[in-house]
N, C-alpha and C positions, 0 to 999 in steps of 0.2 A: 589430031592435034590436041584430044581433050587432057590426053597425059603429060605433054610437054614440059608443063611446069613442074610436075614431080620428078622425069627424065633430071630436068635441070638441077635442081634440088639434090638428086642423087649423087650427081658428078665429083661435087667438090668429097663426097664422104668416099667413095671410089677412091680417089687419090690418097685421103686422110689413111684408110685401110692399108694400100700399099703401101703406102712410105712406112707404118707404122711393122708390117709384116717384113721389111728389109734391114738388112742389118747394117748396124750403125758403122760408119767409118769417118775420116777425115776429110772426104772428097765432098764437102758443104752442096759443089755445083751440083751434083748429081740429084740430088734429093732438093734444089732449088729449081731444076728444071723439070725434074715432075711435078710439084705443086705449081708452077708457074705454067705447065699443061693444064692441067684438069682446071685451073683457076678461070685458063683464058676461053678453053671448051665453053664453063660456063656463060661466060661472059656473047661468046657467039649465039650459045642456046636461045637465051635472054634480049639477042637483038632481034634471032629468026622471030621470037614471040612479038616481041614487040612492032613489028612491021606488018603481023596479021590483027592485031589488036584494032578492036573499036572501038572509040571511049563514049559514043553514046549508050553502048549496050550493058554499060553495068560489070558484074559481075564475071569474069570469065575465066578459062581455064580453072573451071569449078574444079574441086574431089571432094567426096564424101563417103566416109569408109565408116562403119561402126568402128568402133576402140577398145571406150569400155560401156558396154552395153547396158548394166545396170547400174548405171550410173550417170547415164545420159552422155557420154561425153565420146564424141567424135573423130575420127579426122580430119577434118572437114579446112579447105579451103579455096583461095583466088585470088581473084588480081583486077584492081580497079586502076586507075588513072594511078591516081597516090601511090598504091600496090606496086607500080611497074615503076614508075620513076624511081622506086627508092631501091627497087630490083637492078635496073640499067648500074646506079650509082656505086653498087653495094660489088655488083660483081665486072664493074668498068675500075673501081678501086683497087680489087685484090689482087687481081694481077699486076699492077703500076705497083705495090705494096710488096709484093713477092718479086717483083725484078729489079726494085731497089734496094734488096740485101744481097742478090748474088755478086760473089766477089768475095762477101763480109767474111773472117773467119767468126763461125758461129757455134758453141759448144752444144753438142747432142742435136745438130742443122736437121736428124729426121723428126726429132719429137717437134721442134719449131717450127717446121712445115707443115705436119701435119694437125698440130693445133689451130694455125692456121687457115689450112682448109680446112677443118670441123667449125669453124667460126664462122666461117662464110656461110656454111649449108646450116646452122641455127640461125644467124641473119638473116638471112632469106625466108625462114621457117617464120618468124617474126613479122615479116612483112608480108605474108601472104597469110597466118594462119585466121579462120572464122570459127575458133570455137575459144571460148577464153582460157580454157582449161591447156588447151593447145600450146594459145600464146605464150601463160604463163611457161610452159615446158622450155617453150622455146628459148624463151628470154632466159632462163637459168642457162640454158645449155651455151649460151653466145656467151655469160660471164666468166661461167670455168675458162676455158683455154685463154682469156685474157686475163684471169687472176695468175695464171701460170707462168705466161709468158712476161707479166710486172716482174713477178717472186724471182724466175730463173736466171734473166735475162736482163732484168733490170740495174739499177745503180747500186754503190754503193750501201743505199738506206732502204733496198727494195722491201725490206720483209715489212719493216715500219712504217712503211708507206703503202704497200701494199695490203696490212692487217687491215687498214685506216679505209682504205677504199674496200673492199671486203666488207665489212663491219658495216657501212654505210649503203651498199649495194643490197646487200642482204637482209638488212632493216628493210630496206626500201621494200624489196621483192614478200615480203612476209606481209606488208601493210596492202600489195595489191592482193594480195593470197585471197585476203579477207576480205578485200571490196569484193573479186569476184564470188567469192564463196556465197557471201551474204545475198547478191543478184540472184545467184544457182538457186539459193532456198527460196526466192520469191515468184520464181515462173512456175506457172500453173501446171496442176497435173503431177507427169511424168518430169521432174524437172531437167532443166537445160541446161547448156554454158554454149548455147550458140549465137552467132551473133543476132541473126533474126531474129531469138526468145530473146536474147536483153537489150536489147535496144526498142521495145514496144514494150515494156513491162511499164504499169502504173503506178508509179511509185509517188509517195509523197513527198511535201519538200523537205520534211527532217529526215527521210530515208535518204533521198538523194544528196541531203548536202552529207550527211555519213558517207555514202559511196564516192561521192566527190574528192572529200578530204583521204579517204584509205589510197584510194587510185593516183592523186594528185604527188601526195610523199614518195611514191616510188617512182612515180614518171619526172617530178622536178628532179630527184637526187641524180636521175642519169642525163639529165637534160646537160648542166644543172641550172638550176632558178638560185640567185639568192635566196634567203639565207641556206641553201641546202648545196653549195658548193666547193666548201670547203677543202675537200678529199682531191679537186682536178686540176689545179697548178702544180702538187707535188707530183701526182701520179703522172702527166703529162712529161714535168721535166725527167723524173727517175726512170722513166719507161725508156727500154730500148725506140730506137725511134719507126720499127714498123710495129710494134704496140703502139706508140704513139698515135700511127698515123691512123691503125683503127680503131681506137677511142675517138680520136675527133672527128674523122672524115665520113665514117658509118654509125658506130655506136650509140653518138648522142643524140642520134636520128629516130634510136629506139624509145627513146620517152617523149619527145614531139609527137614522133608516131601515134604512140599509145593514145597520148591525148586528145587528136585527134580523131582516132580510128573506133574508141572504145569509151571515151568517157564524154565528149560532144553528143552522141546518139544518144547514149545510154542515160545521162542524167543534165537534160538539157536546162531545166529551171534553176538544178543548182549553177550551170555555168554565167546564168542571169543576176544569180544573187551574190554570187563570191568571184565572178569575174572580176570586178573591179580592184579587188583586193591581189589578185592573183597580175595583174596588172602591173598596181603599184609596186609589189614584188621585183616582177621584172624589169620595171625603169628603173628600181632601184639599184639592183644589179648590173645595168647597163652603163647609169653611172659611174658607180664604183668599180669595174671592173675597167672600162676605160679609163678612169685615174691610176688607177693599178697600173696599168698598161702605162701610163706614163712617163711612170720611175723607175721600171723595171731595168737592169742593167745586162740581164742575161733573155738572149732574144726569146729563146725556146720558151721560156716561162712569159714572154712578153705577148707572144702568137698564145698561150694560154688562156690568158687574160683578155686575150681582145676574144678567142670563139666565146667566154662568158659573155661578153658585151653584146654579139653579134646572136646568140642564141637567144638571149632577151631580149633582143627586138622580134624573134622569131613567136615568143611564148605569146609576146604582149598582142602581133597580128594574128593568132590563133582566139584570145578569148577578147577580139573586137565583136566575132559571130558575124561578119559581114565577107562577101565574095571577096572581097581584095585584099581583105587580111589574112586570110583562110588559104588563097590562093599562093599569094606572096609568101607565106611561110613554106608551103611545098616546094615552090621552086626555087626558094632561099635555102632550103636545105641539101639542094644537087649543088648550087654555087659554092656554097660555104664549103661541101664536101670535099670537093676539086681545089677549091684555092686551099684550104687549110692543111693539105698532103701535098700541095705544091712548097707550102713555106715549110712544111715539117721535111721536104724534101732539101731544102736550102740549106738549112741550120744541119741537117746529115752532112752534105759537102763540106760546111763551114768547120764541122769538127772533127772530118777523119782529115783534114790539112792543118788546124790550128791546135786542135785538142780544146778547144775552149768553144763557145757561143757567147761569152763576155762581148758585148759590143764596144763598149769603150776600149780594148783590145784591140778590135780591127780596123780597117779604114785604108782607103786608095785601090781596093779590087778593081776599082771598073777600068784604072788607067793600063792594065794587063789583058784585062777579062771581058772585052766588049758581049763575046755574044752571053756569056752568063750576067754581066750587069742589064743588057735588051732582056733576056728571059725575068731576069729577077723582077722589072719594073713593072713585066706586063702581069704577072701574078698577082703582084704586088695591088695593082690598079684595080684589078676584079676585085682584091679583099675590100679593097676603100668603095667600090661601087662606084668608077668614072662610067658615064653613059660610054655605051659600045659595049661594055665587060660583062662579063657574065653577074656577077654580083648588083649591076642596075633594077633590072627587070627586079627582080626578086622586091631589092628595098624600093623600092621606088612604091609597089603594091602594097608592100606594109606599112611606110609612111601613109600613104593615102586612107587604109583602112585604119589605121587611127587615128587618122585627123579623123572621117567619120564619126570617130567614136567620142576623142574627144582630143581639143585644138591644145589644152592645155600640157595634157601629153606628150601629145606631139611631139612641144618645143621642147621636152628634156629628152625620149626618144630620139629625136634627131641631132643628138652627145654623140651617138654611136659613130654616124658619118663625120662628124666635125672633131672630133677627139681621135677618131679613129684616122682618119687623113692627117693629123697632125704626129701622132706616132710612130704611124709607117713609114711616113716621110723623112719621119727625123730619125727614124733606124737607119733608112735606106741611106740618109745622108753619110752619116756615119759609117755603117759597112762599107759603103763600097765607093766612095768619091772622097775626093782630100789625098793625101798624102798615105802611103806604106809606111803601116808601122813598123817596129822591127820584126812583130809575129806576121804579118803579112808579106816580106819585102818579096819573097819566092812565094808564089801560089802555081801549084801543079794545075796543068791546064785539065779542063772537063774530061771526063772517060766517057767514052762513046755510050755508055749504058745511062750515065747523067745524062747527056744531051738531050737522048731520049727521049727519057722523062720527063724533063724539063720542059722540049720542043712541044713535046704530046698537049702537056698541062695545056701553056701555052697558047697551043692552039684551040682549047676547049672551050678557053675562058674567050676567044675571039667571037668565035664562029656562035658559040651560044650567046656571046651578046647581041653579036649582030643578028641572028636569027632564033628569037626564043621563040617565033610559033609554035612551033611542036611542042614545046614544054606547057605550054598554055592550055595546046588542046588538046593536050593526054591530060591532064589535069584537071581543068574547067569544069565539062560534064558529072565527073565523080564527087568536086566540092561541092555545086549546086545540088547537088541531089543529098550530100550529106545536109548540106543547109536548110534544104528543103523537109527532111526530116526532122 
């Protein structure tokens, strides 16, 4: 079993190679259900693993290969609590991601598949890698196929929108270049980029708060944090919308991650001294992005707006440094991932019927549409965090780990839920109860491959609300022992 996890890792590039060796035609389906194969393989691989996993033991499904040998640098990885959850997430996504474009006509459907699956097997690489040099790779390699798919695939203004995110991603990625570089020249000896060697290196506090601040600009930019978000309302709305769905549902997981996995260990006094700043950041973003949210008139840009709000709450239980903050943001970030591809799955429906996501446009679906007005409510409910929903558990740990930290917070932290229930609700109002408009008055009913979807979501946000043990205690073990370090 000690290879399974690179078995798994390999799948999705298997697919990516064929599709890419077939020659291109008009038949989208073909080349939708091979990636929607190799996607769901992995996704199997990923549960087998998960099922023999123990989250007291640490580290598992180790490799360790030399790379580049004079150089210190590895292949080296595994899978911790954190590891696997965001594994389960990444490759339980891609497939719901991949089986909500068949159908779509899709220009050049092999290179979008297979960028696709190459995206998945660099996201996974991301979340399993332990040598920094590694991650860095990896993390390049997950942004190509999504700057491609903005640029090809996208709207109207994709280049200009797409430069913009680009520009922004790549700064970012250049600023970690140099946190990690900098750690590499301080381990002793033979130097290192593994995780073991930096994360016990003794660094002082002007070193760290440097490695702090290099690491932090590229992990906020993909997060994003205020002020570093700029680039993810345009790119969200102009993105084809399964771009879309993995930019929010996986992608933004990659600089949480990071932050979590690489700059917590690695430069703990700084997170002590510039926490608090990094903090205010994100409440301040939490606010502003929920007021955003509340004038927004086009939904897709409206669910943009609230993952900035909902991700800032995620940042701010991350550097409380306490189990419930720490906690709360891993398993906020499987919630978030599910419901935010569940609404980017809505607003898909809403526009191959209307052509528009203008909500002031729509209105009276549900007097037609009962089972997709039930599905849209119960999505809906997870994003707002009603107890039962998957979105509960999550906030519920983060609020508590920042009242720990501090009560004054809190009260503007907890915008998120109270702005956030006020928004969705008054979407919801509007979409889909009242009166048909005249772009409404005909709504083609669901296609079986919606329901799906829909039903799946649906059911994730249920079942995980009502039962998030398991997420706890694949989880739990891995934060306390990061904490503990």
């Amino acid at each position: 079993m000690s290879n399974l996890l690179l078995i798994i890792m390999c799948i999705p590039v298997f697919g990516a190679i064929i599709l890419s060796l077939m020659k291109n035609s008009d038949n989208t389906r073909t080349f939708a259900n091979i990636a929607l194969l190799f996607s769901a393989a992995a996704f199997a691989g990923t549960v087998a693993m998960a099922l023999s996993f123990i989250p007291a033991n640490g580290f598992q499904q180790v490799f360790n290969y030399n790379w580049i040998p004079g150089l210190g640098v590895t292949f080296y990885g595994g899978i911790d609590g954190i590891s696997l959850l965001l594994l389960l997430l990444t490759n339980l996504l891609t497939p719901i991601i991949i089986y909500s474009s068949v159908g779509n006509q899709i220009k050049n459907a092999r290179a979008f598949y297979a960028l696709i699956l190459f995206m998945q097997f660099a996201l996974m690489g991301v979340f399993v890698s332990l040598d920094g040099f590694l991650f860095y790779i990896f993390w390049e390699l997950a942004l190509i196929p999504i700057w491609f798919i903005c640029l090809l695939w996208g709207g109207k203004d994709s280049t200009r929108i797409t430069l913009k995110f680009f520009i922004y991603t790549l700064t970012g990625s250049l600023f970690m270049l140099v946190g990690f570089i900098y750690l590499y020249l301080q381990t002793p000896g033979t130097h290192s980029f593994s995780w073991d060697a930096l994360h016990n290196l003794p660094l002082t506090d002007k070193q760290q708060t440097f490695v702090f601040w290099m690491m932090f600009l590229s992990f906020g930019i993909k997060m994003p944090v205020w002020p570093l978000h700029t680039w993810q309302p345009d790119t969200y709305t102009d993105a084809p919308t399964q771009g879309t769905m993995l930019l929010s549902g996986i992608m933004l997981k990659m600089g949480i991650y990071g932050v979590i996995r690489w700059m917590l260990p690695t430069v703990p006094m700084a997170f002590t001294q510039w926490g608090t700043t990094v903090m205010v950041l994100a409440i301040i973003g939490i606010v502003y992005a929920s007021c955003m949210a509340l004038v927004q008139k086009d939904y897709k840009r409206l669910i943009a707006y609230s993952s900035i709000a909902h991700v800032g709450l995620i940042a701010a239980g991350i550097f409380t440094l306490n189990n419930q903050g720490v906690e709360g943001a891993v398993i906020q970030m499987f919630a978030h991932g599910i419901n935010v591809v569940g609404l980017f799955m809505i607003v898909d429906i809403l526009q191959k019927r209307f052509h528009t996501s203008n909500i002031t446009e729509l209105g009276g679906i549900a007097n037609s549409q009962s089972l997709f007005s039930i599905l849209f409510v119960i999505i809906m409910l997870g994003t707002v965090a009603l107890p039962l929903t998957n979105g509960f558990v999550g906030e519920f740990l983060l609020l508590s780990g920042v009242f720990q930290y501090s009560a004054v917070m809190t009260a503007f932290a907890g915008l998120t839920v109270i702005l956030g229930a006020v928004y969705m609700l008054r979407s919801y109002q509007t979409i889909m109860l009242g009166g048909p408009t005249s772009a409404t008055h005909n709504f083609a009913p669901l296609r079986l491959q919606e329901k799906v979807i829909l039903i799946f979501i649906s059911f994730i946000v249920i079942v995980t609300g009502l039962f998030p043990g398991w997420m706890i205690n694949m989880v739990e073990p891995s934060v306390n022992s990061m904490l503990g370090r």
